[in-house]
C-alpha positions in Angstrom: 77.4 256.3 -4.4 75.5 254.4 -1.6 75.8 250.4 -2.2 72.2 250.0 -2.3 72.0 253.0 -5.4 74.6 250.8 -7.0 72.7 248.0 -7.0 69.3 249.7 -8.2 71.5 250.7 -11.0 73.1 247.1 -11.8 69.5 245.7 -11.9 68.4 247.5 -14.8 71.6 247.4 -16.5 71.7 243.5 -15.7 68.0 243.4 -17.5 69.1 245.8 -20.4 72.4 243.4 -21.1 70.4 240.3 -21.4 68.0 242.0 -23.4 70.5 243.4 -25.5 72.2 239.6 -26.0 68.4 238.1 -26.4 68.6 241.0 -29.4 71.8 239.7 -30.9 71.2 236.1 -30.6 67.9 236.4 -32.5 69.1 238.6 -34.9 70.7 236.4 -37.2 68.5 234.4 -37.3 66.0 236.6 -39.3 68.3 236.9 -42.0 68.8 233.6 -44.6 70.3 230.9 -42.7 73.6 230.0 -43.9 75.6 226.8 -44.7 76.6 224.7 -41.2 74.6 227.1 -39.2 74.4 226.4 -35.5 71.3 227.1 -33.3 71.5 227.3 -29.7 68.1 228.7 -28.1 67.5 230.3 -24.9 64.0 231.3 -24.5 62.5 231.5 -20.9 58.9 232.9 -20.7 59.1 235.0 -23.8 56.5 235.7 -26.6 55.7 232.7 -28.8 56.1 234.8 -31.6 59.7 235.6 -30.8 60.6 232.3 -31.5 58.3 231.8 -34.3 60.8 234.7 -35.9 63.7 233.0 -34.7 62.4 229.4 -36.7 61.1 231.3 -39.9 65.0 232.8 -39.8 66.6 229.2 -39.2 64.4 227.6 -42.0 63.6 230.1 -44.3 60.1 229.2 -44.5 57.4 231.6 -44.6 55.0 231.3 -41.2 51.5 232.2 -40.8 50.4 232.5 -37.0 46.8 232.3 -36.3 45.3 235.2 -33.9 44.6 232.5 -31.9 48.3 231.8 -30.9 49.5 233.2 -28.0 51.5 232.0 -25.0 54.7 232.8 -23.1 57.1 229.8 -23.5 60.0 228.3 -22.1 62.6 227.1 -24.5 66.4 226.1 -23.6 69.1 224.4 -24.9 72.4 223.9 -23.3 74.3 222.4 -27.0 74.0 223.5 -30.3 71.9 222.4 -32.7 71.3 222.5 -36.4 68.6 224.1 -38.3 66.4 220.8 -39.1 66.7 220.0 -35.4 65.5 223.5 -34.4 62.5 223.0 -36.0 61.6 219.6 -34.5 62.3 221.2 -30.5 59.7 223.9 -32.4 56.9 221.7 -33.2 57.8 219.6 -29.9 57.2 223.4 -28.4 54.0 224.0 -29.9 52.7 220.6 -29.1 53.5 221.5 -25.1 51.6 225.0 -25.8 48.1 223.2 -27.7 49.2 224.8 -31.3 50.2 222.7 -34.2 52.3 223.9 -37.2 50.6 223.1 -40.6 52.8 222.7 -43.9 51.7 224.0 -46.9 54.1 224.3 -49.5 57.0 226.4 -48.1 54.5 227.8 -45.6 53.6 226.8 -42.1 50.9 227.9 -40.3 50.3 228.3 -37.2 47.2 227.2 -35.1 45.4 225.5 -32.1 45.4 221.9 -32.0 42.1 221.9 -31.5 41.6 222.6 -35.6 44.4 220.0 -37.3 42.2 217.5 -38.0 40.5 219.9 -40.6 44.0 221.2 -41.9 45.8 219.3 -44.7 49.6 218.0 -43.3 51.8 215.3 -44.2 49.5 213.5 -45.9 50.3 209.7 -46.9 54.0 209.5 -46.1 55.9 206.6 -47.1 57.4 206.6 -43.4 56.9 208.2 -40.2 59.1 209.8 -38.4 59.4 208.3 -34.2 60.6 211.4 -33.3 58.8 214.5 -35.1 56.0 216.0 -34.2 54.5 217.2 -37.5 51.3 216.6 -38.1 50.8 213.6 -40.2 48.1 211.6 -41.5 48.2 207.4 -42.5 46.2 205.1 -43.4 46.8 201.6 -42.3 45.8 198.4 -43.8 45.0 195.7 -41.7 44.6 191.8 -42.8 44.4 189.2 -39.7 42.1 191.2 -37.9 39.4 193.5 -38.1 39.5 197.0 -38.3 36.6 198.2 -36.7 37.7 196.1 -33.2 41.1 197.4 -33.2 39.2 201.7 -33.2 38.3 201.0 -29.6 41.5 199.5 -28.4 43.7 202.2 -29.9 41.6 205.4 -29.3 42.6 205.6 -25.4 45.9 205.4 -26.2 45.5 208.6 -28.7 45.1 212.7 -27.7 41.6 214.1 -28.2 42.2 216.4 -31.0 43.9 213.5 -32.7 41.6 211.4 -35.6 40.9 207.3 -35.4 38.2 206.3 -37.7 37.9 202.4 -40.0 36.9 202.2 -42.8 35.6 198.3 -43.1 35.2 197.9 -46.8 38.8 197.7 -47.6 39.4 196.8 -43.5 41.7 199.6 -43.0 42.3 202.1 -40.1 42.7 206.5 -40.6 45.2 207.7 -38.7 45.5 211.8 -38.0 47.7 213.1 -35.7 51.3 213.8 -34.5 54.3 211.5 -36.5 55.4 210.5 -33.4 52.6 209.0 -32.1 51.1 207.8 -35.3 54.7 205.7 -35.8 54.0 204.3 -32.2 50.3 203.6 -33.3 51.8 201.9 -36.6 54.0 200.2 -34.7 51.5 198.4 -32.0 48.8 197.6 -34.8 51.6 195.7 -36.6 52.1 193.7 -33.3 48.3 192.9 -32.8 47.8 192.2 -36.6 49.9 188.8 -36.5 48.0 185.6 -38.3 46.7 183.6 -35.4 47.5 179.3 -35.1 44.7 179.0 -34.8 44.4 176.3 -37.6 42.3 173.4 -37.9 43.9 169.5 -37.3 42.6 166.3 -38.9 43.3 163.4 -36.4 42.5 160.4 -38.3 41.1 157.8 -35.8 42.3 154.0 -36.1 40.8 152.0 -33.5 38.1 154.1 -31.5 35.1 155.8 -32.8 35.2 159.6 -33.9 31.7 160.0 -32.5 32.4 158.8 -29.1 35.6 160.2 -28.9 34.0 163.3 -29.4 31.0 162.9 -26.9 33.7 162.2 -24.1 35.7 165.2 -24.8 32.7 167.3 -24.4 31.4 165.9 -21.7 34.9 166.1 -19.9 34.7 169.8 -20.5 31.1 170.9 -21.3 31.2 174.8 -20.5 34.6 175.9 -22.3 33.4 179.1 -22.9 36.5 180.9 -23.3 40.0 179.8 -23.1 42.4 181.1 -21.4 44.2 184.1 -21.6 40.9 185.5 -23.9 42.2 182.7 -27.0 39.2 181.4 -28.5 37.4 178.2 -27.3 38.6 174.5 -28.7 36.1 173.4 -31.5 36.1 169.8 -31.3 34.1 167.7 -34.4 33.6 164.6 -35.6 33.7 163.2 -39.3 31.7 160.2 -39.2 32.3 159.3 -42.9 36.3 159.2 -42.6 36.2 158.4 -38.8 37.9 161.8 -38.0 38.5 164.4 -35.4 38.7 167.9 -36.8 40.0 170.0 -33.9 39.9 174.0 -34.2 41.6 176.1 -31.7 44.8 177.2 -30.1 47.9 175.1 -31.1 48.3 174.4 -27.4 44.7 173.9 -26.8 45.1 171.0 -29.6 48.3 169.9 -28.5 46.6 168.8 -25.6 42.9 167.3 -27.1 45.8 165.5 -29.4 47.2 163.8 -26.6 43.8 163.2 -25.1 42.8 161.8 -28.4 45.6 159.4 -28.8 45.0 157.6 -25.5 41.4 157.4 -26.3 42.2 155.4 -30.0 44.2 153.0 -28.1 43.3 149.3 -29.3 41.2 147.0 -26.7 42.2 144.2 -25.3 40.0 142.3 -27.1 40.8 143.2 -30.8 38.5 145.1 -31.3 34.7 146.9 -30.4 31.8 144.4 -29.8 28.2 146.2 -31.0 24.7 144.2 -31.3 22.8 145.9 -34.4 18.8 145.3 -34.5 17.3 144.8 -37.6 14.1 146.4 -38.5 13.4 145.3 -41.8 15.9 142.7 -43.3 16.4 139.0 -42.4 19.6 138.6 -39.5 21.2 135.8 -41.1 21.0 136.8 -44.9 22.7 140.4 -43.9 25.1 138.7 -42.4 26.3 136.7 -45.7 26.1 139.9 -47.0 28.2 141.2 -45.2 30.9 138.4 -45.2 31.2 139.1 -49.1 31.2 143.0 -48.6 34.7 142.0 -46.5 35.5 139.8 -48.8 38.0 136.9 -48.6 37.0 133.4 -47.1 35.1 132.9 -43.8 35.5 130.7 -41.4 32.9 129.2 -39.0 33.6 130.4 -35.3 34.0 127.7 -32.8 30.3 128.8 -30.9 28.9 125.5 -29.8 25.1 124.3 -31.2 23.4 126.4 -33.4 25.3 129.6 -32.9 28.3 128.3 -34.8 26.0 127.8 -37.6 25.5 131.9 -37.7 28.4 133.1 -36.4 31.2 134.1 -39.2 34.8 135.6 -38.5 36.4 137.0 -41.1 40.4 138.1 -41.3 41.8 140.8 -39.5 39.6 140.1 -35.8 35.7 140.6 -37.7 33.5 138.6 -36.2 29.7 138.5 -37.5 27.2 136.4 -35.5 23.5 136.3 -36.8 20.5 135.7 -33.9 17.3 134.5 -35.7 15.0 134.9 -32.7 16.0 138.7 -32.4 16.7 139.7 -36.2 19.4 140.8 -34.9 23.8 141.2 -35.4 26.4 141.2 -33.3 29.4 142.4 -34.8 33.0 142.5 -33.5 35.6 144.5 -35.5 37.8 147.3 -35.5 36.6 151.0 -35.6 37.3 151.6 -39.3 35.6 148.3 -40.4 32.8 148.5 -37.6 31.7 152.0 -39.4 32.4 150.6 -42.7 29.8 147.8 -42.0 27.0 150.3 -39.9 26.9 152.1 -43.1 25.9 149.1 -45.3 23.2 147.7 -42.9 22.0 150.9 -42.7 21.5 151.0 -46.9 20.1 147.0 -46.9 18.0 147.2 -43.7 15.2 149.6 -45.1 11.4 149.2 -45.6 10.8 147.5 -49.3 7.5 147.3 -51.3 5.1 144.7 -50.2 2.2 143.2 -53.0 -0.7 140.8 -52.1 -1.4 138.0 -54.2 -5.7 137.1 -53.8 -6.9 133.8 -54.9 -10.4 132.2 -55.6 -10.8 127.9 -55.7 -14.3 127.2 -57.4 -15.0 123.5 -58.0 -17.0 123.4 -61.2 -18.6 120.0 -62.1 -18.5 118.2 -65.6 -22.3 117.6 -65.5 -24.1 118.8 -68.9 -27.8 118.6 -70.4 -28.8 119.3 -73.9 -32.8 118.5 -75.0 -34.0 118.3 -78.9 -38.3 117.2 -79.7 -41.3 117.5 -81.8 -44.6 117.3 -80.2 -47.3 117.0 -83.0 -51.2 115.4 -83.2 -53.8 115.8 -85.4 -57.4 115.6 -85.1 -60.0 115.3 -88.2 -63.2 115.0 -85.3 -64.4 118.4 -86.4 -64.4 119.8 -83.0 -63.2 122.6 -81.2 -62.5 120.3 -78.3 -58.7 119.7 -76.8 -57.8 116.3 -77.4 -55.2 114.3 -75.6 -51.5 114.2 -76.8 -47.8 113.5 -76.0 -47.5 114.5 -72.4 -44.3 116.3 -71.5 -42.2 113.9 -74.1 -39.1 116.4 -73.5 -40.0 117.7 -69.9 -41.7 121.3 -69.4 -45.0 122.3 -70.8 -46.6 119.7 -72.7 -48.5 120.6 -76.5 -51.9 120.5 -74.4 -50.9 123.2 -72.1 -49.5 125.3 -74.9 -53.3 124.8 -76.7 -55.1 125.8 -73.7 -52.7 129.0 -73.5 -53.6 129.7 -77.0 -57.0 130.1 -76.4 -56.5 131.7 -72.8 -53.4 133.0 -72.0 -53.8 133.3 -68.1 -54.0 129.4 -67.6 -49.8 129.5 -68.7 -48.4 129.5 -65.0 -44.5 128.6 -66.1 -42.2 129.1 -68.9 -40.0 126.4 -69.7 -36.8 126.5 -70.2 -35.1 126.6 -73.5 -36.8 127.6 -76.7 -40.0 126.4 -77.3 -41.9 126.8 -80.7 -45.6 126.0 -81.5 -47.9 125.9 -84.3 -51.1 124.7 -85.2 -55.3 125.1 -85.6 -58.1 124.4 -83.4 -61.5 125.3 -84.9 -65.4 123.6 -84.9 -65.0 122.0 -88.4 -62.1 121.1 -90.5 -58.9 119.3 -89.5 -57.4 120.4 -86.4 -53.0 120.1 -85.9 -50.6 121.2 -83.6 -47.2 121.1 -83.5 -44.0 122.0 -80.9 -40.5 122.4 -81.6 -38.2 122.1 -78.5 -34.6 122.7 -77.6 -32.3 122.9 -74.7 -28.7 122.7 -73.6 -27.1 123.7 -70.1 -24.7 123.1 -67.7 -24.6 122.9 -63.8 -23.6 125.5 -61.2 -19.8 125.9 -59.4 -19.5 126.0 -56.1 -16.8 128.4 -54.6 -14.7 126.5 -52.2 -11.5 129.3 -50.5 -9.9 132.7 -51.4 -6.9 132.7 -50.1 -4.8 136.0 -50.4 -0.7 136.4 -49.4 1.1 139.4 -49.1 4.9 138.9 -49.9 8.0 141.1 -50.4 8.6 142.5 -54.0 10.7 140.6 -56.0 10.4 137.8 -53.4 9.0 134.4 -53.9 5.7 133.3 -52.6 3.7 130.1 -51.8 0.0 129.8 -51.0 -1.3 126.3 -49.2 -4.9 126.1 -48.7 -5.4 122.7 -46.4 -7.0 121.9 -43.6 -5.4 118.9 -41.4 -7.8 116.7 -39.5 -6.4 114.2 -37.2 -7.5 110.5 -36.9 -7.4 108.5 -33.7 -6.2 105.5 -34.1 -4.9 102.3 -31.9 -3.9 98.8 -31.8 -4.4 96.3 -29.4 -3.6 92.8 -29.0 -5.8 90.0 -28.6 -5.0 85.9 -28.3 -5.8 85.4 -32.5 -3.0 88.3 -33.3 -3.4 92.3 -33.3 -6.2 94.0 -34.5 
């Protein structure tokens, strides 16, 4: 036979052996698979399906393949391998492919990865596997961080068919997809979710003043948007009532406000902080006894010359309280602590109080009184209708005549006296005529209203008014030869 015949003949016999040893390799494994069973595949562009029969054999499971399913794969091995092992290579196969093996009971099925997010798997494990590919789903509870922020930093890192999704009630993150990926997404939301330092300090100050410590800080760094490396901004507040620094931030951001801080509270060379305090309201000098006895302890006058020594008051531990009169106001020296201490009190003395006005009237009133008693009477037995003359005006005021002539014409009375007056009598042409007048008076003179002053005075304060007036006399001496004058 020619050479070339001989190898046209070994080519189909060569393709008809490895068939036939395919045949017999796959074989057993349809059967049960028995105790210690070794698996060593060899699968190069065959039928997916082939070695979908030859895991169904090795596990004993019962497979369902979707129509769907169909590719020519690759699978070789050059070792054995044991059942359980087979099966993972499977699903490693399948995921290479785009299919996805579903379990469901003891039955797998078969179908494109596109649809596993709508198929029930290995739901709710108590661990994931790092190495299998099964399809798995976990939920993961998160507690430093929030859920819905960590969706967009973990869903590049995840295949599209997979499933990402927060649930921010309970802050907690839904994981679908293959074991071995949702162990390494496990794995790197354990690492983000780490309780940050970022605590919060209290830096108790001892000389300086929280407040200005403060203002400096910000104005050495007024933008501080965002620290480095993306860590959150230093927070920096002052407690005015404790004379505190709260600081909120990175522990190596406050490391270094802290040091900042402490060469900020260091002591002056003077003892202390000087501050000059206008009052609005209250009186300099009685604030500042006020505040000697709010420190407590004895004072003792400072050695200012003149006047100032009088109003100047230093109390133990470098306080020194100095009163100016012309200004209302004080000028304080002390430490931080104490300086605050005392800001707070003049604020609570130094406030607006009620004001009342006191009016006055001075009305000179003289001692000068009157009082007036007569009888006026005549009578007349001329028979004649004529007035006749009588007592004029014997008490002052209208005299008996006038009051006869008013009596018979009432138009010739032009005044009424003053006081009562009663009359009685008879005027006719015959017979006897009378008359009578009873008089009586009593008064007193006029005041005269001489100043009304008026005051207006703090409540519960004394109050004086003086009405005087102060006229100034010239006078001289000179000296002459008989002695001064």
């Amino acid at each position: 036979m020619p050479r070339n015949s001989a190898r046209r003949l070994a080519s189909p016999l060569s393709l008809g052996l490895a068939a036939l040893l395919t045949a017999v390799a796959i074989s057993p494994l349809v059967a049960q698979p028995a105790s210690g069973q070794r698996i060593t595949p060899n699968f190069k562009d065959a039928e997916i399906t082939q070695v979908i029969e030859a895991v169904a054999a090795a596990t004993g499971r019962s497979i369902i393949v979707d129509p769907r399913v169909r590719a020519q794969v690759t699978m070789l091995s050059s070792t054995a391998m044991t059942p359980d092992a087979f099966y993972e290579a499977f699903l490693a196969l399948l995921q290479v492919y785009g299919f996805v093996a579903v379990p469901s009971g003891n039955v797998l099925k078969i179908i494109p990865d596109a649809n596993s997010r709508t198929m029930p798997g290995n739901d709710l494990p108590d661990s994931v596997s790092d190495t299998s590919d099964e399809l798995v789903t976990q939920v993961v509870a998160v507690t430093n961080v929030s859920a819905a922020q960590l969706v967009a930093i973990l869903r590049p890192l995840m295949p599209q068919n997979a499933h990402l999704a927060a649930y921010p009630a309970s802050n907690t993150l839904i994981l679908a997809d293959r074991a071995n990926n949702v162990n390494r997404m496990v794995r790197i939301i354990r690492r983000i979710d780490q309780a940050s330092d970022a605590d919060v300090e209290v830096v108790a100050m001892q000389n300086a003043s929280a407040s200005e410590v403060v203002r400096t800080m910000t104005a050495l760094n007024p933008a501080q948007a965002q620290a480095e490396g993306g860590m959150a901004p230093l927070r920096v507040v002052a407690d005015e009532r404790s004379n505190s620094i709260l600081l909120a931030g990175d522990k190596t951001q406050r490391l270094r406000a802290r040091t900042l801080i402490a060469y900020l509270d260091t002591p002056l060379a003077t003892g202390g902080d000087t501050r000059v305090r206008y009052l609005r309201y209250a009186d300099a000098e009685k604030i500042a006894a006020k505040l000697k006895e709010q420190l407590g302890g004895a004072a003792t006058v400072a050695g200012a010359p003149g006047a100032a020594a009088a109003n100047t008051t230093t109390i133990g531990g470098g306080t020194t309280i100095w009163a100016e009169p012309e200004t209302n106001a004080l000028v304080i020296t002390a430490p931080a602590k104490t300086m605050n201490s005392l800001m707070a009190v003049i604020d609570k003395l130094d406030i607006r109080r009620a004001q009342v006005i006191v009016e006055a009237i001075i009305v000179e009133v003289s001692a000068d009184k009157s009082a007036e008693l007569g009888v006026n009477w005549l009578v007349d037995g001329s028979k004649s209708d004529e007035a006749v003359g009588g007592f004029i005006e014997p008490i002052g005021g209208t005299s008996i005549v006038d009051l006869a002539r008013a009596a018979r014409d009432p138009a010739t009375l032009t005044t009424i006296p003053r006081g009562t007056t009663v009359g009685v009598g008879r005027l006719a042409s015959n017979g006897v005529n009378f008359a009578a007048v009873l008089r009586a008076l009593r008064g007193d003179s006029t005041t005269n209203i001489i100043a009304t002053p008026s005051i207006v005075t703090m409540d519960n304060q004394e109050a004086e008014i003086k009405v005087a007036q102060e006229v100034p006399f010239v006078t001289g001496q000179y000296t002459n030869s008989g002695g001064n004058v």
